[in-house]
ZAMI-912278 format. One record per residue: residue in one letter; residue number from 1; x, y, z of N, C-alpha, C, CB in turn. Coordinates in steps of 0.001 Angstrom, whole numbers, plus 500000, padded with zeros to 6 digits. Glycine has a CB too. Example, Ala and Ser with C-alpha at 12.3 -4.5 7.8 and 13.67 -1.06 7.14 Angstrom:
REM residues 2
R code pos    n.u    n.v    n.w   ca.u   ca.v   ca.w    c.u    c.v    c.w   cb.u   cb.v   cb.w
R    a   1 513190 494310 507800 512300 495500 507800 513200 496700 507800 511308 495527 509046
R    s   2 512850 497750 507080 513670 498940 507140 512900 500030 507870 514084 499402 505725
END
This chain:
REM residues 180
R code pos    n.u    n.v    n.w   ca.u   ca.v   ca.w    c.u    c.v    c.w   cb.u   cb.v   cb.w
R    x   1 344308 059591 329981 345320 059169 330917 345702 057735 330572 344822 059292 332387
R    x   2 346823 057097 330821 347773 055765 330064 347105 055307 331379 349895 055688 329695
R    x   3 347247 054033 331121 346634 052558 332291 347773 052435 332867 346080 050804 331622
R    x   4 349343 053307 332698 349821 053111 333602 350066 053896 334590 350486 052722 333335
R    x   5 349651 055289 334247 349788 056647 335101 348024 056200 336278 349666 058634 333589
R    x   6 347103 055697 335236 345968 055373 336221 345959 054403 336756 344873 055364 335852
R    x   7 346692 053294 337311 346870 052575 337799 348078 052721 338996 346860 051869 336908
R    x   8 349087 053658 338285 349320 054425 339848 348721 055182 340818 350031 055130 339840
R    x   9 347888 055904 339940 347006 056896 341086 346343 056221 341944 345916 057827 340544
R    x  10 345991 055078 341431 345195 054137 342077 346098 053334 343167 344549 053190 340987
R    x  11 346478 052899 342920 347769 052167 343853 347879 053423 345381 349778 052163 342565
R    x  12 348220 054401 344566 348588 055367 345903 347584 055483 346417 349141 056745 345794
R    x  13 345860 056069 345762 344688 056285 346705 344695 054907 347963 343104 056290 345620
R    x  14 344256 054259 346841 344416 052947 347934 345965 052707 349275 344541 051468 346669
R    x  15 346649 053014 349268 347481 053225 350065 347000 054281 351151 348571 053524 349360
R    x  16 346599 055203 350989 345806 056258 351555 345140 055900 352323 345125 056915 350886
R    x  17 344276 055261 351761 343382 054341 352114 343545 053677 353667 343483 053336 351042
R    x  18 344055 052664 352699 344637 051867 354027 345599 052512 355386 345578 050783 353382
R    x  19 346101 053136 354660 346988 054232 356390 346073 054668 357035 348014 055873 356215
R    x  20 345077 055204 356565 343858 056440 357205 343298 054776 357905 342344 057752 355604
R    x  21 342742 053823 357496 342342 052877 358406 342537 052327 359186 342149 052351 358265
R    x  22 344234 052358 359197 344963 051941 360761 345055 052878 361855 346446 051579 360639
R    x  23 344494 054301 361499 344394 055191 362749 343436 054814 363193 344350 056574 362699
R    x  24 343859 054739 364621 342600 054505 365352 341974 056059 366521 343045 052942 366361
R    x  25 341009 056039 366873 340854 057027 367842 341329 057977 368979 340391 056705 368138
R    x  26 341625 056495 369500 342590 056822 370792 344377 057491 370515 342728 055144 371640
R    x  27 344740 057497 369473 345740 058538 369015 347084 057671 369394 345583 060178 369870
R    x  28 346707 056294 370104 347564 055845 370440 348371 054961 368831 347020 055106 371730
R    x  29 347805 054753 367362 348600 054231 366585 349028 055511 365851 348018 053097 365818
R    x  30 350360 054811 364561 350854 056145 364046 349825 056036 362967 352562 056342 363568
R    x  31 349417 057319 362457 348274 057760 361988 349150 058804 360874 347151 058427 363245
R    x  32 349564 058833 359724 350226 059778 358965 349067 060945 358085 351197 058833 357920
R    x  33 347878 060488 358980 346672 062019 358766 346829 062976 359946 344729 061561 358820
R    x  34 347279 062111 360579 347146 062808 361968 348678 063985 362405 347019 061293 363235
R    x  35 348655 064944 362919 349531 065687 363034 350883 065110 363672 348984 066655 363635
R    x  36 351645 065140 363694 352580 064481 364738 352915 065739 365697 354063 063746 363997
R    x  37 353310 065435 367153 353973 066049 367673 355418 066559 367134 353916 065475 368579
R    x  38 355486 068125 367343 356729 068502 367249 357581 067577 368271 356800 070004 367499
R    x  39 359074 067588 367722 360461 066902 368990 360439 067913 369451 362192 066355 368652
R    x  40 360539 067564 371342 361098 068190 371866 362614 069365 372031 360895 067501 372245
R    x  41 362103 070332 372350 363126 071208 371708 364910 070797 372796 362341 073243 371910
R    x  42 366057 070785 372151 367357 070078 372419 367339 071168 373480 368712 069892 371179
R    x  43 367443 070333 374703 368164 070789 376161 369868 070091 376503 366968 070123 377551
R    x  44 370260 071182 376442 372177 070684 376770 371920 070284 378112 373717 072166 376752
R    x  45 372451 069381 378763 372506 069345 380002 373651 069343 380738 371931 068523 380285
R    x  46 374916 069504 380105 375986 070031 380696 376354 071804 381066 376892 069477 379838
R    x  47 376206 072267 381784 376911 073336 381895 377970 073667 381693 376886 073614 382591
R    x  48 378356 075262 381974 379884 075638 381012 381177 074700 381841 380398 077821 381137
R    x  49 381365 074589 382792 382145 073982 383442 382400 072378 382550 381526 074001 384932
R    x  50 380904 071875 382838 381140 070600 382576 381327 070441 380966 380000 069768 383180
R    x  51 380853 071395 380241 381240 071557 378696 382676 071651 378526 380616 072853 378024
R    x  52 382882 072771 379083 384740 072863 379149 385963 071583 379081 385088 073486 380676
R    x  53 384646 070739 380623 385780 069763 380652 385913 068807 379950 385937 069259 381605
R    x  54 384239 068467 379357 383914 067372 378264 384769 067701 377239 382402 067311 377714
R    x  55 385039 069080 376617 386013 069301 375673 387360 068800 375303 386162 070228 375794
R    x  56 387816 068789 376196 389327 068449 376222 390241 069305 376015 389664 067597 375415
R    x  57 390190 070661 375247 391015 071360 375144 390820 072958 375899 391185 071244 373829
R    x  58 390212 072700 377040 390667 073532 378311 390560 073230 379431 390217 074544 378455
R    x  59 391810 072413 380046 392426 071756 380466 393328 073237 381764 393147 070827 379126
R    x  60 393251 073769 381042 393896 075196 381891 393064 075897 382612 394459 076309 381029
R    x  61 391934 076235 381834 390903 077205 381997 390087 076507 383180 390024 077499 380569
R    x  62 389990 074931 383183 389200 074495 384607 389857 074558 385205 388599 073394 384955
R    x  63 391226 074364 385413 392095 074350 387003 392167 075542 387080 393654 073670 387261
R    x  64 392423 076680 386664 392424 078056 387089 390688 078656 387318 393326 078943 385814
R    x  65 389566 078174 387059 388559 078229 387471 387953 077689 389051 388135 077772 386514
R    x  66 388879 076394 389249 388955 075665 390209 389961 076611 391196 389402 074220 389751
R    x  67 390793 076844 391049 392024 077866 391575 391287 078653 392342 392906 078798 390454
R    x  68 390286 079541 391435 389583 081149 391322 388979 080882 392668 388266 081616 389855
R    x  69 387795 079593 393104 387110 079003 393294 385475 079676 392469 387396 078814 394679
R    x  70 385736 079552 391164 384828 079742 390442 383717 078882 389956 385328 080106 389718
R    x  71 383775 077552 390203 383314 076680 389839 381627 076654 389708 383902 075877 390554
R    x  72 381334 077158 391026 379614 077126 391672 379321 077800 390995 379037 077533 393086
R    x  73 379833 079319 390594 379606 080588 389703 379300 080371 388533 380621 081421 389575
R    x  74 379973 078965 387705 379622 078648 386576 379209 077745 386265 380183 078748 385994
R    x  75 378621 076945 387465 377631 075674 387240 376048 076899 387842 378209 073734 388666
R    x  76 376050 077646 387983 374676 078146 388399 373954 078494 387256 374703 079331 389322
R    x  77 372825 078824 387554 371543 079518 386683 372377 080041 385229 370686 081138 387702
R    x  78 372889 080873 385449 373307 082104 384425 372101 083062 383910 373994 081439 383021
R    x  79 372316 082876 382713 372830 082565 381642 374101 083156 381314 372006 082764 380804
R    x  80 375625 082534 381048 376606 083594 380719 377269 082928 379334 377789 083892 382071
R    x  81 378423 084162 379110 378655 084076 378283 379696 084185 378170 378165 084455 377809
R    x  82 380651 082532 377916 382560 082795 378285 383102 082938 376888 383596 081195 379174
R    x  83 383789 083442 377194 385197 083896 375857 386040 082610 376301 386426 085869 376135
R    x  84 386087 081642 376666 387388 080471 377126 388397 080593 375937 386803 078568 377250
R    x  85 389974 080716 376857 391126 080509 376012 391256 078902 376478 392558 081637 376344
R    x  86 391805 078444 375472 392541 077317 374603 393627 076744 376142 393673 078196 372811
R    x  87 394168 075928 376029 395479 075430 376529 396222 076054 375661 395752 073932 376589
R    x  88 396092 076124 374673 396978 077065 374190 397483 078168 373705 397163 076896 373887
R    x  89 396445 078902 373873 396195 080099 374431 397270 080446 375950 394526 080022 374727
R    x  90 396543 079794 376510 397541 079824 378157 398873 079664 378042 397236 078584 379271
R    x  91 399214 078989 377175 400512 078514 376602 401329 079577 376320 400374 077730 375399
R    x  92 400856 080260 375705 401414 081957 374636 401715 082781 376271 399437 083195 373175
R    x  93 401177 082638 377109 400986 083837 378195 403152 083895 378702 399390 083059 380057
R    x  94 403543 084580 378962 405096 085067 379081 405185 083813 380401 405470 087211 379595
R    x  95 406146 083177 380889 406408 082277 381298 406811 082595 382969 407291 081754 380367
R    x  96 405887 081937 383740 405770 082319 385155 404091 082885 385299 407045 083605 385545
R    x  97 403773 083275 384053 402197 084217 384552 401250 083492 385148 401276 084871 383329
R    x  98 401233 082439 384644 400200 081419 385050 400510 080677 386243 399981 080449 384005
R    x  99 401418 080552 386611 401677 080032 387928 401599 080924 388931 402855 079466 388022
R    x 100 402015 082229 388381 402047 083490 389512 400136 083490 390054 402701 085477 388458
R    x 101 399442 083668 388726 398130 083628 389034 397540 082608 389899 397541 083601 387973
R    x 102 398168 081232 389475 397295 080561 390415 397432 080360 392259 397336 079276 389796
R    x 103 398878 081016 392270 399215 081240 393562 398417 082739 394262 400875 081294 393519
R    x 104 397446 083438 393169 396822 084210 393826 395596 084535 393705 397308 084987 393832
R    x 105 394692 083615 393690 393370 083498 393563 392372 084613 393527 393074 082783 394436
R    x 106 392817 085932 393855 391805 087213 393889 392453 088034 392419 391993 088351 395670
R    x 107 393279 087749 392055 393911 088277 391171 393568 087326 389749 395383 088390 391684
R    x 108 393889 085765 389767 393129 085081 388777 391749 084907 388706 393516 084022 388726
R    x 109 390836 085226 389855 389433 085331 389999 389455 086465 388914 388786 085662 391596
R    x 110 390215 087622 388899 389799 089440 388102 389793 088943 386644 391343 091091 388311
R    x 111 391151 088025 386772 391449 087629 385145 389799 086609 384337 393290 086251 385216
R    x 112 389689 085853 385657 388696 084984 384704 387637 085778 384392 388106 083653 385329
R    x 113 386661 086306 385220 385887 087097 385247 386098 088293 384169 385849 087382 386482
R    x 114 386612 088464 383558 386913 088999 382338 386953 088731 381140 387626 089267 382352
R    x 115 386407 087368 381202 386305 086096 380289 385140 086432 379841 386366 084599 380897
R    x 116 384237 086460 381696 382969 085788 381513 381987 087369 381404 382569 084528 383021
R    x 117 380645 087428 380357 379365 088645 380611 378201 087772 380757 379034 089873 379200
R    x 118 377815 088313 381509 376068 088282 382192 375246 088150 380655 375441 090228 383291
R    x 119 374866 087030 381041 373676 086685 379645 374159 086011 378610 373080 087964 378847
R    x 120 373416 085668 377425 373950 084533 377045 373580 085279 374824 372821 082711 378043
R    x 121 375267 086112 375102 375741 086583 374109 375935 085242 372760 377053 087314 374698
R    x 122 375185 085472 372074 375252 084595 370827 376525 085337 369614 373443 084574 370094
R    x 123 377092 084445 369042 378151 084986 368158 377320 086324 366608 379002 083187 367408
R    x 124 376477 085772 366590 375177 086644 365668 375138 088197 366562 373172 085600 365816
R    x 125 375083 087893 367838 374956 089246 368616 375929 089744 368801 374438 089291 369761
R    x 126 377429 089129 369175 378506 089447 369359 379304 090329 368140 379007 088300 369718
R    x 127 379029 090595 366996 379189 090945 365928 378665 092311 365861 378728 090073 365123
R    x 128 377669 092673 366369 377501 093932 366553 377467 094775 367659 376702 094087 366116
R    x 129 378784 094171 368435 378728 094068 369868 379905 095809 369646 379499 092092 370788
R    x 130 380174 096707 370275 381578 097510 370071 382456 096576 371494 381345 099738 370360
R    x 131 381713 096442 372064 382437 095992 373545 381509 094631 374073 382313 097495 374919
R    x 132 381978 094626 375248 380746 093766 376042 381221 093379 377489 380335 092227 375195
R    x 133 380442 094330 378384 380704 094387 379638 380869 093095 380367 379795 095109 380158
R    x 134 382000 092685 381269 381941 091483 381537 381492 091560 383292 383391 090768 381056
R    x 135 381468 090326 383670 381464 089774 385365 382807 090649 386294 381898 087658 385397
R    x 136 383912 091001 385528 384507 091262 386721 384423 093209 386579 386265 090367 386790
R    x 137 383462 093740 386063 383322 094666 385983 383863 095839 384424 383737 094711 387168
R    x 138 384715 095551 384151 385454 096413 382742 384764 095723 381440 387467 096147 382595
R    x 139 385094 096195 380373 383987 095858 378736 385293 095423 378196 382962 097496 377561
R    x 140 385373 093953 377260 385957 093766 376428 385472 094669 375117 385969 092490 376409
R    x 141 387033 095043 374407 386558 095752 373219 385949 094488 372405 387828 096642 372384
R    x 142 385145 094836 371192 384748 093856 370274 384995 094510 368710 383146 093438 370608
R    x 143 385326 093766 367863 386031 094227 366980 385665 093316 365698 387442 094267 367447
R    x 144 385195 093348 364208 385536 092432 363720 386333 093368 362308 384279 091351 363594
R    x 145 387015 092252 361749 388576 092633 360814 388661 091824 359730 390097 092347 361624
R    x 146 388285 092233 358757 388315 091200 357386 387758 089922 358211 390151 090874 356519
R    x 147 386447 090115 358564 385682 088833 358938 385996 087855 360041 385689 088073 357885
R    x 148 387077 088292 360589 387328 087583 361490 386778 088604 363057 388952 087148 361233
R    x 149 386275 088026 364057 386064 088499 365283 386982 088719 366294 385326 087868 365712
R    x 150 387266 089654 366748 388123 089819 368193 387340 090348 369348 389368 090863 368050
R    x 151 388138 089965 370361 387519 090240 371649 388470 090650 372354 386849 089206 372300
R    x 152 388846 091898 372412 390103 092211 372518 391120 091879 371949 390349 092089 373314
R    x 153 392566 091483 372479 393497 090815 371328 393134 089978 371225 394745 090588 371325
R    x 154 392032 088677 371340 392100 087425 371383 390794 087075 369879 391739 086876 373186
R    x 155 391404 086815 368820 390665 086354 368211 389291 084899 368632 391618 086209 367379
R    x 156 388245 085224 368195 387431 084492 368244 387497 083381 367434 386555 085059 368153
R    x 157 387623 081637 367449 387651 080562 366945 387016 080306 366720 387945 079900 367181
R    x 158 385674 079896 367530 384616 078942 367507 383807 079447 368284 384878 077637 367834
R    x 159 382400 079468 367893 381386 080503 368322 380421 079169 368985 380599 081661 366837
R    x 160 379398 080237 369378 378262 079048 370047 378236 077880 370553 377527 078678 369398
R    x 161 378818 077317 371248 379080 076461 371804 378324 076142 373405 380332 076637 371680
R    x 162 377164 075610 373121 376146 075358 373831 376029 074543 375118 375483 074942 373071
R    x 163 375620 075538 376592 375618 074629 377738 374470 075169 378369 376933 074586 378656
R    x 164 373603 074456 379321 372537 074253 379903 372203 075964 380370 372749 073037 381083
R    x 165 373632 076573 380750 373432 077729 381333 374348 078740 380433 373774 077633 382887
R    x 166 374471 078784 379668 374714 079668 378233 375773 079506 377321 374884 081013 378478
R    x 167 376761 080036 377015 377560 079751 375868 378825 080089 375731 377081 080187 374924
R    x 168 379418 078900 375218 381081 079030 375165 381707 079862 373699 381772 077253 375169
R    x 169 382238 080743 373756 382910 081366 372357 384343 080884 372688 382790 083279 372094
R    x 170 385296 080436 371452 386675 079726 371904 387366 081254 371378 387268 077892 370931
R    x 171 388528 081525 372325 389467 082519 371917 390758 081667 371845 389546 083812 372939
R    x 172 391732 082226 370795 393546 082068 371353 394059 082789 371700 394566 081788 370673
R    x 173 393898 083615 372716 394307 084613 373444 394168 084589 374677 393888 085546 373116
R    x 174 394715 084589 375762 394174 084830 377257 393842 086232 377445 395242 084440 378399
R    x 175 393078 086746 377911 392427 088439 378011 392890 089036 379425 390445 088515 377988
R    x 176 393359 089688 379551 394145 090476 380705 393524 091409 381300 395280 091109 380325
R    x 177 392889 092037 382000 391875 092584 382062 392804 094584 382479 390737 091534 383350
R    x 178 391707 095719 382173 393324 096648 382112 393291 097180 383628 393421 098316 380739
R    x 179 394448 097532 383826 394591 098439 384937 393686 099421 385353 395577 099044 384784
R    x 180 393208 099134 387029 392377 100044 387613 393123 101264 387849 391791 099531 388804
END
């Protein structure tokens, strides 16, 4: 071995060395023999509501949630799982719909709730989904098409999108829910 390859080894033992001697017992110094605690595993602490609004781009979807009086429904426990359209999404809807809805709160309650399913559908799961029964009772179809995802007509954007009480999938589509 060269005096300079053994004179590193040496360098590093001794480094060793010395780390292992600054641990002390009490577990209270950092000790790089010693195991470290795993990090705590990432808790969102916004819910879907407050995710939505932190977003910025559904801006529609909370005042017509607010409208619904849906709000409590989606700051609770859950776990759920929203399809949220876009502002612009809402935008596309034929002109008058959205105002008609919010002047009728049992009727935009059916629409949102058609958004939203019980549990907290991951885009990995959603993929082998054919449908997926929602909150206001009827199954969005689920569909995917040269790789892209639908949820009914509303293509899927942006998947997983993480809140305290389950998960936002972005659509550009508003979802209509069908005739009883």
């Amino acid at each position: 071995m060269s005096t300079r390859k053994r004179f590193t080894l040496i360098a590093l033992m001794a480094a060793g060395v010395l780390a292992a001697a600054g641990c002390d017992e009490s577990g209270s110094a950092w000790c790089p023999l010693r195991q470290q605690p795993a990090p705590p595993p990432v808790h969102h602490e916004r819910d879907i509501v407050d995710t939505a609004v932190s977003a910025g781009s559904f801006n529609t979807l909370v005042t017509a949630v607010k409208a619904a009086g849906l709000v409590e429904t989606l700051k609770a426990p859950g776990p759920y799982t929203v399809f949220a359209p876009t502002d612009e999404a809402f935008a596309k809807l034929p002109q008058g719909t959205l105002d008609n809805l919010l002047k009728n709160p049992e009727q935009l309650k059916a629409v949102l709730l058609y958004h939203v399913t019980l549990g907290k559908v991951t885009a990995s799961e959603v993929v082998k989904l054919d449908s997926a029964p929602t909150a206001g009772g009827a199954a969005i179809p689920i569909k995917v098409e040269s790789g892209k995802v639908f949820a009914g007509p509303a293509q899927v954007v942006k998947t997983d999108i993480a809140a305290s009480n389950g998960v936002i999938h972005v659509i550009d589509t508003v979802l209509i829910p069908p005739s009883k």
